[in-house]
C-alpha positions in Angstrom: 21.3 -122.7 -154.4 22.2 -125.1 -151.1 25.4 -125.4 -152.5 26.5 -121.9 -153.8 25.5 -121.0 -150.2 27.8 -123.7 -149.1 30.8 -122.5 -151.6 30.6 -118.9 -150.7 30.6 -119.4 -146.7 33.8 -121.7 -147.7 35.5 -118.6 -150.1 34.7 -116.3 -146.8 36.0 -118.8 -144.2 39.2 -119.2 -146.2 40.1 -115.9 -147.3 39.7 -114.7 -143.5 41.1 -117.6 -142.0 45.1 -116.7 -140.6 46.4 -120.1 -141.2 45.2 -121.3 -144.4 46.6 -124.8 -143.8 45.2 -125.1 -140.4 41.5 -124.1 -141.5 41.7 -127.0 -144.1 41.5 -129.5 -141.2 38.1 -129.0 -141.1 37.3 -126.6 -144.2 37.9 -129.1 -147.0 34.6 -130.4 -145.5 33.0 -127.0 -146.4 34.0 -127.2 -149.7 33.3 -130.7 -150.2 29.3 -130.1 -149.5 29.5 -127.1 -151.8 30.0 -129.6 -154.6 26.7 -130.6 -156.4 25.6 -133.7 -158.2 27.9 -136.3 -156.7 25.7 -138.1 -154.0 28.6 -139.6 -151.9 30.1 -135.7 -151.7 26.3 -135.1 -150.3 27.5 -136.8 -146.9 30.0 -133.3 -146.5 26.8 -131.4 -145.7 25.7 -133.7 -142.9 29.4 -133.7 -141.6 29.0 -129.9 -141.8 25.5 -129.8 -139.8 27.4 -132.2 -137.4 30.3 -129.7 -136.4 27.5 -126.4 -136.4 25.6 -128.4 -133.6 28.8 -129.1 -131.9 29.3 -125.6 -132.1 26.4 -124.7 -130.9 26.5 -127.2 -128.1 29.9 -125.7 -126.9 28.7 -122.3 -126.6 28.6 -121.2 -122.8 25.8 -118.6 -123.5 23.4 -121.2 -124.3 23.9 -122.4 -120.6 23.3 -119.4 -119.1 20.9 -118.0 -121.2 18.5 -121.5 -120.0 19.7 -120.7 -116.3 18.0 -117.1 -115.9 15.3 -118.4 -118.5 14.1 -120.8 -115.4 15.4 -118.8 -112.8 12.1 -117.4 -111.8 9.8 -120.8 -111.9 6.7 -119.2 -112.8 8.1 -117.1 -115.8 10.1 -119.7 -117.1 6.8 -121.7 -117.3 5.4 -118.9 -118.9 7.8 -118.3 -121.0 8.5 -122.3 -121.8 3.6 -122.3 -122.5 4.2 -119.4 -124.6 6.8 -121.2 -126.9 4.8 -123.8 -126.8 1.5 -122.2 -127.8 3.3 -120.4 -130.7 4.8 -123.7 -132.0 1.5 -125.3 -132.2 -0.4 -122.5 -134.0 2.3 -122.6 -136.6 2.4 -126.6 -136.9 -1.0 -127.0 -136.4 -1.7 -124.6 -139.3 0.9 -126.0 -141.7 -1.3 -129.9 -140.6 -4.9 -128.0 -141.0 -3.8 -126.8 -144.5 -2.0 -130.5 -145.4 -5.3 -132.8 -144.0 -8.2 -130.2 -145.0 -8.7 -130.6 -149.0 -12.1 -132.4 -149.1 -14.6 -129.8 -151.2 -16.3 -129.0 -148.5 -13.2 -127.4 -146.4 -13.5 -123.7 -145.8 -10.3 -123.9 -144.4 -8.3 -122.9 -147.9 -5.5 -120.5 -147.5 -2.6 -119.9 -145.3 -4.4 -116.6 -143.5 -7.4 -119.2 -142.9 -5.2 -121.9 -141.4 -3.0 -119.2 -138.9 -6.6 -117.6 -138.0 -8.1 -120.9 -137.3 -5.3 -122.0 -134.9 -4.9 -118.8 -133.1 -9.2 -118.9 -132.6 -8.6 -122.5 -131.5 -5.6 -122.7 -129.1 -7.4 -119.6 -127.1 -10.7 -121.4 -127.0 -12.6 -118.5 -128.8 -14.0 -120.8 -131.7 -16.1 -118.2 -133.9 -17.0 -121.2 -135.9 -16.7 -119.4 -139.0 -13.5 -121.4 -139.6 -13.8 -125.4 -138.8 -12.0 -128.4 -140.0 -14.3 -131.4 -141.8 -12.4 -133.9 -142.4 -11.4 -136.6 -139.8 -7.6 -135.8 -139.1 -8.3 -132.0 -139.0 -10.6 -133.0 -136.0 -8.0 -134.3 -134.4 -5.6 -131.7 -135.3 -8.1 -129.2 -133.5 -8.6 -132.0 -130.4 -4.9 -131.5 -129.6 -4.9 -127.7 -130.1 -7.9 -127.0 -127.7 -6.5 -129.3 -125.2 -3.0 -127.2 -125.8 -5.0 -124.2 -125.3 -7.1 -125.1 -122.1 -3.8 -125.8 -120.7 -2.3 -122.4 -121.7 -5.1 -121.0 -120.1 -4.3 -122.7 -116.5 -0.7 -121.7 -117.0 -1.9 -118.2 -117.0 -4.1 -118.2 -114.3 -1.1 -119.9 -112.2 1.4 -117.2 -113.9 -1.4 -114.6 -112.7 -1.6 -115.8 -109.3 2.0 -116.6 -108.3 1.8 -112.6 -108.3 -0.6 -112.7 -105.6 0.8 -115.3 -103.3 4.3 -113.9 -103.5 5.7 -112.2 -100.6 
């Protein structure tokens, strides 16, 4: 599928490119990592990654887009605990559901795992959703410690309103 995806982006890339020639240079590359089955042809795709970063890396936007992301201190904080927060519910419950399969888990399902993260990181804790085995415990240690930290972040956010003149 990797590779029809490959091949097709190629087909498009060629048939819109002006120069056909020119967009070779670096196309054949595309076209090379659409080709399945031949493991030294495999090292096209990484070539390909290689030049999307670089792309990516060139883009100006990505500059300014970070400079009025931290041009307020206090909301790029925010903003930067927030990302943060969301990350670790996500990989925390991808962990919970990898490290919980002793019998006695109730932690089973995908809805369990995202609930028990987001009742975690915001220091609720129900307790109708817990993690038994060892690695889950510490899997929850690092997400109440992330959310007690959210939590100051907050209450900072909160009252840089207050202070500000």
């Amino acid at each position: 599928m990797i590779c029809a995806v490959f091949f097709l982006d190629f087909c498009i890339r060629f048939y819109r490119a002006e120069n056909k020639l020119k967009f070779m240079k670096w196309g054949w590359v595309g076209l090379v990592a659409s080709i399945p089955m031949v493991d030294f042809l495999r090292l096209g795709r990484l070539v390909r990654v290689i030049r999307i970063l670089r792309i990516v890396k060139a883009f100006k936007s990505v500059k300014a887009f970070m400079d009025s992301f931290f041009l307020n201190k206090a909301k790029g904080t925010m903003n930067s605990a927030l990302i943060i927060a969301f990350m670790m519910i996500i990989f925390s419950s991808i962990i919970i559901l990898q490290v919980e399969k002793a019998p006695e888990s109730n932690i089973s399902t995908a809805g369990d795992a995202l609930w028990w993260a987001f009742v975690t990181i915001t220091t609720v804790g129900y307790g109708d959703l817990y993690p038994v085995t060892l690695e889950g415990r510490l899997v929850a240690v690092v997400l109440m410690t992330t959310g007690v930290g959210l939590f100051w972040t907050f209450t900072a956010f909160v009252a840089s309103w207050f202070v500000k003149e």
